[in-house]
C-alpha positions as CSV (number, residue, x, y, z in Angstrom):
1,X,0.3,44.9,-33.4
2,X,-1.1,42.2,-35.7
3,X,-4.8,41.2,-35.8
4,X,-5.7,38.1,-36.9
5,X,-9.3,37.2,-38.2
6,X,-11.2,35.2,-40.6
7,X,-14.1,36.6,-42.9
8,X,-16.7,34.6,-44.9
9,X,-19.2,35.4,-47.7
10,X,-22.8,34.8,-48.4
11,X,-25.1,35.6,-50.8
12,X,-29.2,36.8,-50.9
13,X,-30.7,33.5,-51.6
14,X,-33.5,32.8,-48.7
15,X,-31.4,30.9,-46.6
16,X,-27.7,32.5,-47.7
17,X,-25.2,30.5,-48.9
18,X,-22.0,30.7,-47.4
19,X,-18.5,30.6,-48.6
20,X,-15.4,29.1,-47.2
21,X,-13.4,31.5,-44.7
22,X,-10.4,33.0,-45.8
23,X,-8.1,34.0,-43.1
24,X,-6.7,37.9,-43.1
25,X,-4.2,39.4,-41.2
26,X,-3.9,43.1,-40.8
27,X,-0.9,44.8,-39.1
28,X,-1.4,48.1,-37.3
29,X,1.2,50.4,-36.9
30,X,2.0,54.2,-35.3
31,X,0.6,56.3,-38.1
32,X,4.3,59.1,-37.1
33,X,6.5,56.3,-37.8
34,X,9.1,57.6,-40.7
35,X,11.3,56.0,-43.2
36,X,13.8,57.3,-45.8
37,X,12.3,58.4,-49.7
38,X,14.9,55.9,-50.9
39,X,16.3,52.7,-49.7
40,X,20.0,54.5,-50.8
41,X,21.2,57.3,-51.8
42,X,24.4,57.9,-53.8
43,X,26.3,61.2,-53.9
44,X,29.3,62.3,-56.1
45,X,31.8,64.8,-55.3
46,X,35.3,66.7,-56.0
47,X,38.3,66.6,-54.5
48,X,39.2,69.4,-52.6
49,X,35.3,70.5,-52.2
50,X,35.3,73.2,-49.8
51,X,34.6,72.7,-46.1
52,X,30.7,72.8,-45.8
53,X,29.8,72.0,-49.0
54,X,26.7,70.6,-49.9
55,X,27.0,66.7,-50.6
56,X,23.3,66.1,-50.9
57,X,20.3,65.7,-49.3
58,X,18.7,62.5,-47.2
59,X,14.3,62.7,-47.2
60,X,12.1,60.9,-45.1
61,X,8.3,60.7,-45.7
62,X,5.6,59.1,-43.3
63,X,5.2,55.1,-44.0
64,X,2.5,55.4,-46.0
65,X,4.6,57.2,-48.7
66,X,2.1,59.9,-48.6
67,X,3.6,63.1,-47.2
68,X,7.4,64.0,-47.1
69,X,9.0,66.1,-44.6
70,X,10.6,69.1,-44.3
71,X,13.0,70.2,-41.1
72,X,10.2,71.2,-38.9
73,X,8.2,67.9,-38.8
74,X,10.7,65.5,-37.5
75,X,13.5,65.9,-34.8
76,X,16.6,65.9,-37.2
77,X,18.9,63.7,-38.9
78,X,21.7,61.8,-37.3
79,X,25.4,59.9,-38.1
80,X,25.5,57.4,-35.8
81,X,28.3,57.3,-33.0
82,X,31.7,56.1,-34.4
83,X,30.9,57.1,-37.9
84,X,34.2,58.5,-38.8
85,X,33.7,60.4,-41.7
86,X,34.0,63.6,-42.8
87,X,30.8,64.9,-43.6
88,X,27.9,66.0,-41.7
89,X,24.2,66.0,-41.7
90,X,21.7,68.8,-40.8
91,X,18.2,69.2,-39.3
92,X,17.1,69.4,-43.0
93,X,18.8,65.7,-43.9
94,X,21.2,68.1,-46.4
95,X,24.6,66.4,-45.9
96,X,28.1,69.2,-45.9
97,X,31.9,68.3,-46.2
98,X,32.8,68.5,-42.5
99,X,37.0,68.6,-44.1
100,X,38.5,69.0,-47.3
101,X,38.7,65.8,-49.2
102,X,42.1,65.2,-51.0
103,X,43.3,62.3,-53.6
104,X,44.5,60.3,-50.3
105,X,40.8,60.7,-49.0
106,X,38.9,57.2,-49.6
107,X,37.3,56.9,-53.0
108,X,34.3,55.8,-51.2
109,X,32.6,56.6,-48.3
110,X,29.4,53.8,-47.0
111,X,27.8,55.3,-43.5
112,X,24.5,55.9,-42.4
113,X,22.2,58.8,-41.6
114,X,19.6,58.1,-39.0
């Protein structure tokens, strides 16, 4: 929700003087709304990993950038539907081979983790 106002200034002379408004605008937002610690992440690994191994691990913090998170104060992470990839992504944001990768796997992998 956006708010919309102008404020002016004046100072102690007997009458005030005024200054010219200047217009502010303050957006409010739901203090439990979360975002990732980075905009990115990038994460390297071996061929032939093992199955469940760790990748890395995603973080979200409040919007503020005040607090982060750990697994019990947020729902969980999530790969979006039609992700076909072979990792997965835990209640922690710790991302885990879901299948061994080999030297046909892609070099690269882009997805996302909501």
């Amino acid at each position: 929700k956006m708010n919309t106002f102008q404020i002016e200034a004046y100072d102690c002379d007997d009458p005030p003087n005024y200054s010219e408004r200047v217009l502010v605008q303050v957006n409010i937002r739901a203090e439990e709304q979360l975002r990732f610690a980075e905009d990115e992440y990038n994460f390297s690994v071996v061929t032939f990993i093992g199955v469940g191994s760790v990748v890395g691990k995603v973080t979200i913090t409040h919007e503020s950038g005040s607090q982060q998170f750990g697994g019990q104060d947020h729902c969980g992470y999530i790969l979006p539907v039609g992700e076909m990839i072979p990792f997965t992504v835990d209640s922690h944001g710790v991302i885990r081979t879901r299948s061994v990768l080999t030297n046909s796997s892609p070099k690269t992998y882009h997805f996302r983790v909501q």
